[in-house]
C-alpha positions in Angstrom: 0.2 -32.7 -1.3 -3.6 -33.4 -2.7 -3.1 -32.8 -6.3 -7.4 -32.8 -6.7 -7.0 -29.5 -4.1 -7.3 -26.3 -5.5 -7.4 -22.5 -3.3 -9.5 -20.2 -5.9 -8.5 -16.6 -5.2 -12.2 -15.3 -5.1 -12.4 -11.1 -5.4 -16.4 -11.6 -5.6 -16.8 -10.4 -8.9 -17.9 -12.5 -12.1 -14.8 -14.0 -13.2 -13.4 -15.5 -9.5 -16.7 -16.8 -9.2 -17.0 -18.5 -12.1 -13.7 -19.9 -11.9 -14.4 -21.1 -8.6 -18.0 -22.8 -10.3 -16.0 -24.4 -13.5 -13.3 -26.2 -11.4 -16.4 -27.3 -8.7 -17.5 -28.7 -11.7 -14.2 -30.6 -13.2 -14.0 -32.3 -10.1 -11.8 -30.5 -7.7 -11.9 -30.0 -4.6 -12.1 -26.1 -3.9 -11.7 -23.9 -1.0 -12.4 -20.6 -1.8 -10.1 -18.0 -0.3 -11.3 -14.4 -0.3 -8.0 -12.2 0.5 -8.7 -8.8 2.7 -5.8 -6.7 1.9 -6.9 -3.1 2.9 -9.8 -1.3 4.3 -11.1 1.8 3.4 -10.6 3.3 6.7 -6.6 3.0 6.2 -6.7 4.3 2.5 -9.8 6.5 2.0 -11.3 7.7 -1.1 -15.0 5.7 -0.6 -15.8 6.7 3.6 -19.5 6.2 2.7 -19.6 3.0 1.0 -17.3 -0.1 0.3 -17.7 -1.5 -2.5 -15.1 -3.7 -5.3 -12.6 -6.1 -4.0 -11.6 -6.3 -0.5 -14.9 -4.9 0.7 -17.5 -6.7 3.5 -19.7 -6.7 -0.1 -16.9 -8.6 -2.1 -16.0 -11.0 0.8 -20.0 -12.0 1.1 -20.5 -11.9 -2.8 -17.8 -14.9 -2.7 -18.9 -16.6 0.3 -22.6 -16.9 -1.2 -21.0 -18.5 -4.4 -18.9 -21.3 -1.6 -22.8 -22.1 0.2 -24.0 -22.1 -3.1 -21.5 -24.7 -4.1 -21.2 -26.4 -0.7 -17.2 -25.9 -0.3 -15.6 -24.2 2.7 -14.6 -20.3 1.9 -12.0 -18.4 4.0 -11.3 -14.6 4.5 -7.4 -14.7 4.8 -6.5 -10.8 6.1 -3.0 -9.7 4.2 -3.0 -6.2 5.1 0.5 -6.3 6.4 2.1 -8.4 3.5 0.0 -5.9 1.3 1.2 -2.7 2.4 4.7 -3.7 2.5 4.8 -5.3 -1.1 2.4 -3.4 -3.1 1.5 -0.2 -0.9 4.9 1.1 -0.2 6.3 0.5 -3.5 3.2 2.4 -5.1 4.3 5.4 -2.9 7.6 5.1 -3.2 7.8 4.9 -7.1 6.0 8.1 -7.8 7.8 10.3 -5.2 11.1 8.6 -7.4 9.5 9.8 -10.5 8.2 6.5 -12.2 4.5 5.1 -12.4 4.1 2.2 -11.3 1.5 -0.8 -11.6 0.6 -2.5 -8.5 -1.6 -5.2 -10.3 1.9 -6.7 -11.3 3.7 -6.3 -8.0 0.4 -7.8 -6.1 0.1 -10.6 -8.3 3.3 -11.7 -7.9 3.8 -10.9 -4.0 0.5 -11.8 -2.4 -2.4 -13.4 -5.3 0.4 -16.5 -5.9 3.2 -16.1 -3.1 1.2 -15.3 -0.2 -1.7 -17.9 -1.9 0.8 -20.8 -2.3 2.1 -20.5 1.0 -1.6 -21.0 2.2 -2.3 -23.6 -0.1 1.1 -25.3 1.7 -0.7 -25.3 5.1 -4.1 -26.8 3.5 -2.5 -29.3 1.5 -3.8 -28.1 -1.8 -1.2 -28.1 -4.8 -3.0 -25.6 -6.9 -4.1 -22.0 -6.6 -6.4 -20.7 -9.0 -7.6 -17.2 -10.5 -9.8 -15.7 -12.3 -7.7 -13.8 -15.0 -7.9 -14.3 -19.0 -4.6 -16.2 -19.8 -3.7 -19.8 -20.2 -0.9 -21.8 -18.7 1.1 -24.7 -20.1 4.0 -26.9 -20.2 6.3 -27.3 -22.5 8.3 -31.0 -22.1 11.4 -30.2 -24.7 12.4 -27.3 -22.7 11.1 -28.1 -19.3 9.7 -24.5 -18.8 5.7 -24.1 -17.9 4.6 -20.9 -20.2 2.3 -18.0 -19.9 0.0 -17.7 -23.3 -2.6 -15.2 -24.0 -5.8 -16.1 -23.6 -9.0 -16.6 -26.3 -10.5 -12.9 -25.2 -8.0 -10.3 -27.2 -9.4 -7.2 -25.2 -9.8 -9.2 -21.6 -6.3 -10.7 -22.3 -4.4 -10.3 -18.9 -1.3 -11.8 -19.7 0.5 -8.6 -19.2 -0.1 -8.3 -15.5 1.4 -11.8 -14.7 5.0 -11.8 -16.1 6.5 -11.6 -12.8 5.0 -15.4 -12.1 8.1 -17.9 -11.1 8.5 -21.4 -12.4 7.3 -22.6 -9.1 4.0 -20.5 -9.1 3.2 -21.4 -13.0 3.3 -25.3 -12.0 0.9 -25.2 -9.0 -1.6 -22.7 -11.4 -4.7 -23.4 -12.7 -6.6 -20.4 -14.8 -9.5 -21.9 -16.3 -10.6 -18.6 -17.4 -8.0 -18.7 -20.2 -10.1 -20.7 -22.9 -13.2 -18.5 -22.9 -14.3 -14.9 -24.1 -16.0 -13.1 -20.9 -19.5 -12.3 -23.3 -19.0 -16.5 -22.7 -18.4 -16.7 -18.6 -20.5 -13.8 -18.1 -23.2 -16.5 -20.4 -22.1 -19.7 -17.6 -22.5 -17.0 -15.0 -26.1 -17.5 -15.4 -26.3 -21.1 -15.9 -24.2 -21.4 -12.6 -27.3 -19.2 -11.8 -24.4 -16.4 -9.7 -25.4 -13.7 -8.0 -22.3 -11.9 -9.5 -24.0 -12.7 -13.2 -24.1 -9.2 -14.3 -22.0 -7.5 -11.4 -19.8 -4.3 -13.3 -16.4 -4.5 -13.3 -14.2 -2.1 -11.4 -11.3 -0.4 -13.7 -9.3 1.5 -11.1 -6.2 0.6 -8.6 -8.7 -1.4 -5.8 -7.0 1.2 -2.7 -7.5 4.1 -4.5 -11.3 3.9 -5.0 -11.8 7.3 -6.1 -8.7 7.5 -8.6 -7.7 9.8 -7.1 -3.5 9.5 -6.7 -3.2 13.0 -5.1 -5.8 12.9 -2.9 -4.2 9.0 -1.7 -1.0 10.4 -1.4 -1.3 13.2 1.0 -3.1 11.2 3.5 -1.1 8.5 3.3 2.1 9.8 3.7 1.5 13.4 4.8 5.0 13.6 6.2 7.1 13.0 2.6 4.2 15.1 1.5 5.9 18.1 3.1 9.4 17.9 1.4 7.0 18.0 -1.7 7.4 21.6 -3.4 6.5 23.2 -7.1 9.2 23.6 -9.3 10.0 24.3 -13.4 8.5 23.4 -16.2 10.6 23.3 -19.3 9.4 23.6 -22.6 11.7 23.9 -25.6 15.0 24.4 -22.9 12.6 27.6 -21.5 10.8 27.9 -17.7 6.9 28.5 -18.7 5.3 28.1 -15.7 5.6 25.8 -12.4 4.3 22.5 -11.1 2.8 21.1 -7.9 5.1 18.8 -6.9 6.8 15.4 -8.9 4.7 12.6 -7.7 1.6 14.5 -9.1 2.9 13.6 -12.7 3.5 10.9 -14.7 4.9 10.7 -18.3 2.7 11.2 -21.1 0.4 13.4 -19.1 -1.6 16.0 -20.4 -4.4 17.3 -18.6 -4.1 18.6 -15.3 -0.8 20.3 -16.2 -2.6 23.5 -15.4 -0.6 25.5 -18.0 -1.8 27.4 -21.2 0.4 27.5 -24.5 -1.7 27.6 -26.8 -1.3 24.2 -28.1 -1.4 20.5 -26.6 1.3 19.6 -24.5 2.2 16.6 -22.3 4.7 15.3 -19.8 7.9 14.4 -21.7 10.5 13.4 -19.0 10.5 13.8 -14.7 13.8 15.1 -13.4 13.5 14.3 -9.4 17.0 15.6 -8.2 16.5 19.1 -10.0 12.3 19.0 -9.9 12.2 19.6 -13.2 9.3 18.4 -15.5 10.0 18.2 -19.1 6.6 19.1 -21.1 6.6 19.1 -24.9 4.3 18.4 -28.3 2.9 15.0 -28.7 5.2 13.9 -31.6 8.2 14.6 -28.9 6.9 11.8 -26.9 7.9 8.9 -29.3 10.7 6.8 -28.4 12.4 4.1 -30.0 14.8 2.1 -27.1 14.0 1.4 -24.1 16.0 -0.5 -21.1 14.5 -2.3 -18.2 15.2 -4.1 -15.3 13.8 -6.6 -12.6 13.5 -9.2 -15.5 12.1 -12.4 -15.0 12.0 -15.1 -18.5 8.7 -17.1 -18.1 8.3 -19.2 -21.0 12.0 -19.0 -22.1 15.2 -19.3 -20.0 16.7 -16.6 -22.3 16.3 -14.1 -25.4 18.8 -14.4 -28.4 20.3 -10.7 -29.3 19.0 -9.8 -32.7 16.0 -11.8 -31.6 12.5 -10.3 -33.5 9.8 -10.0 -30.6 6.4 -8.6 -30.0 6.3 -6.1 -27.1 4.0 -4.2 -24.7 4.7 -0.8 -22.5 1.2 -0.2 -20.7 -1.6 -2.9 -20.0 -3.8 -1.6 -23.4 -0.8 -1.7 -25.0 -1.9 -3.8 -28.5 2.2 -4.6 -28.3 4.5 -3.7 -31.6 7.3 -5.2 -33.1 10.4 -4.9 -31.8 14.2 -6.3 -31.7 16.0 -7.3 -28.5 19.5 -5.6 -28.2 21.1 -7.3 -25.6 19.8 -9.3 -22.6 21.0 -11.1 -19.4 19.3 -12.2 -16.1 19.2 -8.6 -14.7 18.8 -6.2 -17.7 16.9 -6.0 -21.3 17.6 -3.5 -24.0 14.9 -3.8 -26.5 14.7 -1.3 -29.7 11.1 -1.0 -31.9 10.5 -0.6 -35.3 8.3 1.6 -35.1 8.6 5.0 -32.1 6.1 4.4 -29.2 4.4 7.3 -27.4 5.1 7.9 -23.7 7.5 4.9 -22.6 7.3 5.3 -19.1 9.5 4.2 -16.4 7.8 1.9 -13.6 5.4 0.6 -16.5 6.1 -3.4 -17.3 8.0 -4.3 -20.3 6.0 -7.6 -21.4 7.8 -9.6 -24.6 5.8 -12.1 -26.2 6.9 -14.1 -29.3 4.4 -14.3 -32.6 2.5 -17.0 -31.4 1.2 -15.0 -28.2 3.4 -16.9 -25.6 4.5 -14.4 -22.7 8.4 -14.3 -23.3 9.9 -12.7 -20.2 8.9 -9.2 -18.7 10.8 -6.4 -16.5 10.3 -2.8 -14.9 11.0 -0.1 -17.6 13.9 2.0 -16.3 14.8 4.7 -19.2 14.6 5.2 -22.8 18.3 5.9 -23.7 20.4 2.7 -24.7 
């Protein structure tokens, strides 16, 4: 394997780019792979224009940056491994009640499996992003660790807990050591086209944002087992709802019901289609138990062990205690009540020192 060979994950946008630029100019010897894992046609929400990641714009915006920088650049079309790791389980989770986060699933199942299976066949021993987080080794324990990054608010160490040992030690992120006002300032000494290109916030296949809208044309057949059913407030029916996979917890607007004071989604009840809806203050939670864990920068957690941990990606992450732990489950119990723990969200521990601890899928609240 060419340990000087790198496969940069290029999207297009700013931070791919100058990723891409920075290892160029270490040394290594890029190939740029631009990965097409849906089309508008198939997913909707944009007919009249493509634009963001996976669009003919992205794929040129990253293959100007390769001519710029005279190495070769590759389109590489996932669609199928897409849909069935990232698409299906998006669909599936909210017609089971949870909300899930694709970024997670897709960075572990395509951005470094599918990646490092192509870096295999071009004899490259290192793929490469362009997220905010920093990768390391520690010798004592033999474990390569996830640590955040030098940008607090860019910090994207919560999407990429589900990482292997295996990925972690063929990953470069050279991202991690800089703020973006700082690659956004090399993006013009690189002199990028993507200098000043916006970012895009929402999931890349659903455009518009618009979850409803993506769900009945994508699966129009579960769509009609989908029917309205209670919501309870205080134990009592006060009105009805539009169907369970057009909710998530710790909703409030949309609810399309008037009481006179705020209320929000408080738990989903798929076998009975039942949605719980009470006051804000209801909404904190304590415990919390989740599943699908993987231990990144640890092999294990201690019971009684003191932690910092996150529930959503702008999560700031609060202190907390671990309960119990093994390779399959974590219960986890904070100081202080969060708002809205919501199944299908990641769990991300980290310890003080920002290194990512291990992570999971929450499952419930109750211990």
């Amino acid at each position: 394997m060419n340990k000087n060979r790198v496969i940069v994950a290029m999207s297009g946008g700013v931070d791919s780019s100058v990723a891409a630029a920075l290892l160029h100019r270490e040394g290594y010897e890029v190939i740029g792979i631009t990965m097409k894992t849906w089309g508008f046609m198939e997913v909707g929400g944009a007919p009249k224009h493509e634009s963001g990641c996976c669009s003919l714009d992205a794929i040129y915006d990253a293959k100007n940056v390769a001519t710029q920088f005279d190495f070769p650049h590759y389109t590489v079309d996932f669609t199928e491994q897409f849909e069935s790791a990232v698409i299906d389980n998006f669909v599936d989770e909210y017609f089971a009640g949870r909300t899930p986060n694709p970024c997670v699933i897709c960075n572990k199942a395509i951005k470094w499996e599918e990646l490092l299976e192509k870096a295999n066949q071009l004899d490259a021993q290192y793929v490469a992003t362009g997220h905010y987080a920093r990768v390391d080794y520690d010798k004592k324990n033999d474990r390569y660790r996830i640590v955040n990054s030098a940008d607090s608010h860019k910090d994207q160490t919560y999407a990429l807990w589900g990482l292997t040992q295996e990925s972690l030690s063929r990953t470069l992120l050279p991202l991690g050591k800089y703020t973006k006002k700082e690659i956004r300032v090399l993006a013009n000494e690189f002199k990028l086209k993507s200098a000043n290109k916006p970012e895009s916030m929402e999931i890349c296949f659903v455009a518009d944002n618009n979850y409803e809208r993506f769900l009945r044309e994508r699966v129009p057949e579960k769509m009609d087992d989908v029917h309205e059913g209670d919501f309870i407030y205080h134990g009592k029916v006060v009105g009805k709802h539009r169907g369970i996979p057009f909710y998530t917890i710790g909703q409030r607007k949309g609810l399309g019901i008037a009481l006179g004071t705020p209320v929000y989604v408080k738990s989903i009840d798929v076998e009975n289609n039942i949605i719980e809806i009470a006051d804000k203050e209801e909404l904190l939670e304590y415990d919390l138990v989740a599943n699908q864990i993987n231990y990144v920068s640890v092999s294990k957690l201690m019971d009684g062990e003191k932690v910092i941990a996150k529930i959503r990606y702008s999560d700031p992450g609060s202190e907390a205690e671990i309960i119990t732990s093994s390779d399959d489950e974590i219960k986890l119990k904070f100081y202080s009540p969060k708002t809205a723990i919501t199944p299908g969200q990641s769990l991300v521990i980290y310890n003080q020192k920002g290194y990512v601890l291990a992570g999971g899928i929450i499952d419930r609240t109750e211990i």
